[in-house]
C-alpha positions in Angstrom: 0.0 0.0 0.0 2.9 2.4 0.4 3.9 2.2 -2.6 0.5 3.2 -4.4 0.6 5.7 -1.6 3.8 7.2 -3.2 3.0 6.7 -6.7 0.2 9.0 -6.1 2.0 11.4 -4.1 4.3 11.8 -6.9 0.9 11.9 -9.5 -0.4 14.3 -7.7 3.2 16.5 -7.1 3.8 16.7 -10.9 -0.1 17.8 -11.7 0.9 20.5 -9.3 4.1 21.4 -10.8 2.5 21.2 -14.2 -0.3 23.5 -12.8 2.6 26.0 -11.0 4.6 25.3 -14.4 1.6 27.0 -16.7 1.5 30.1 -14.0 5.4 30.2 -14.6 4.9 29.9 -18.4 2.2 32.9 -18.7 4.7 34.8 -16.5 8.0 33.8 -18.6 6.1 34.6 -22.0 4.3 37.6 -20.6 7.5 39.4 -19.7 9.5 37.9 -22.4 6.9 39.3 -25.3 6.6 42.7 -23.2 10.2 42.8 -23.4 10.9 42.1 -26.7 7.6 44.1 -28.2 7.5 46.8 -25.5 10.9 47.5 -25.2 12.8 46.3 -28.3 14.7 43.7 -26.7 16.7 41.2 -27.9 14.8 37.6 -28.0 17.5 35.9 -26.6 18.6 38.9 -24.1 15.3 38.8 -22.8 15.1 35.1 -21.7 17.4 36.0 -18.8 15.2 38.2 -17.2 11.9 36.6 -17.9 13.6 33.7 -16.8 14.4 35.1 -13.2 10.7 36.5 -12.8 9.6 33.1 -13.9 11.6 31.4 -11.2 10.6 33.7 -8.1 7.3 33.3 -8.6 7.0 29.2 -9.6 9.4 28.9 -6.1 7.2 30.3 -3.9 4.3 28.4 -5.4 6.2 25.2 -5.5 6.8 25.8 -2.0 3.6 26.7 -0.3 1.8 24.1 -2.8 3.1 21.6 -5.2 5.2 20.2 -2.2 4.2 22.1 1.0 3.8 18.6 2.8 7.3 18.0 2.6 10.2 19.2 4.5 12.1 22.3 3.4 15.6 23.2 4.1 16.1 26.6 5.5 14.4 28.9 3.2 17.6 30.8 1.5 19.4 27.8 1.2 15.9 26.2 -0.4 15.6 29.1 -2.4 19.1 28.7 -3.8 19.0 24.9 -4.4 15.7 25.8 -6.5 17.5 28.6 -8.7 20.5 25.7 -8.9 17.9 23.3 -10.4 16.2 25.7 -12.5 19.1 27.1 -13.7 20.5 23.9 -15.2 16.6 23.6 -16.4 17.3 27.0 -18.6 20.3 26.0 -19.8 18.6 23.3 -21.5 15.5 25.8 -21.9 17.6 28.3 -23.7 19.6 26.0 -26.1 16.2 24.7 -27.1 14.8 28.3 -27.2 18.0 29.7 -29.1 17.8 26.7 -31.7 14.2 26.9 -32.2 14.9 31.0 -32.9 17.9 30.7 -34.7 17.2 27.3 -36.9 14.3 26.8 -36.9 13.3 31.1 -37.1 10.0 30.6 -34.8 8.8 33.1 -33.3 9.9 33.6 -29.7 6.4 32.9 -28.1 6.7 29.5 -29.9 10.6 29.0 -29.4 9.6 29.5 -25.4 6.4 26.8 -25.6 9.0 23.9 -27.1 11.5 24.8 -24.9 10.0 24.4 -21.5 8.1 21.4 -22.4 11.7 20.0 -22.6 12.7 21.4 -19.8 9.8 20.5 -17.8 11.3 16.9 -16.6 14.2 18.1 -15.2 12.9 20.7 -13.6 10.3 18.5 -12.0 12.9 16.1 -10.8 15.2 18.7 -9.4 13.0 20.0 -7.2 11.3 17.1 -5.9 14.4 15.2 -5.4 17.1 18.0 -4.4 14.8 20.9 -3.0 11.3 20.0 -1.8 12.6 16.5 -0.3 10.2 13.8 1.6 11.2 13.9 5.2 
């Protein structure tokens, strides 16, 4: 029984994420397209900082929902871990964003909706396994 027990735990973490993960996206591509449209940014400039908005609010989210049952380190060092895991998530994000720009010559909205779908997984994995972690 445990082990259904878990399986649903993690079912039920990742819908979460997902859920927190959309909120992120609408933020990321809000910025990002205000940034780029608004302000005449650069389309790969831009990722940085819509990147970092992105990431403050999916951590405090993440942390009061997706995994709020579980044991959290002290919250700088939480918060840190979380901008660790989600920064090697954007690396990943951004090569897929900068080929999907570059290569392919999507637009940016587009570029950004391939890109975190491939970062979506390893960003799930980080934080459940090195951030958020079962007690």
């Amino acid at each position: 029984m445990a082990e259904h027990h878990d399986s649903e735990d993690t079912a039920t973490s990742f819908l979460r994420f997902c859920i927190v993960g959309g909120i992120g996206f609408i933020v990321d591509a809000t910025v990002l397209l205000t940034l780029i449209h608004g302000f005449s940014g650069h389309p790969i400039l831009s990722r940085f900082f819509s990147f970092a908005v992105a990431v403050a609010v999916t951590f405090e989210l993440n942390r009061a929902w997706t995994f709020g049952s579980l044991r959290l380190q002290h919250l700088p060092s939480a918060f840190a871990s979380y901008v660790g895991v989600q920064g090697v998530g954007f690396i990943c994000n951004l090569a897929v964003y900068a080929l999907a720009f570059w290569l392919l010559q999507l637009p940016p909205f587009f570029c950004l909706v391939i890109a975190s779908a491939v970062a979506l997984v390893i960003n799930y994995l980080g934080a459940k396994r090195l951030v958020f972690r079962g007690g």
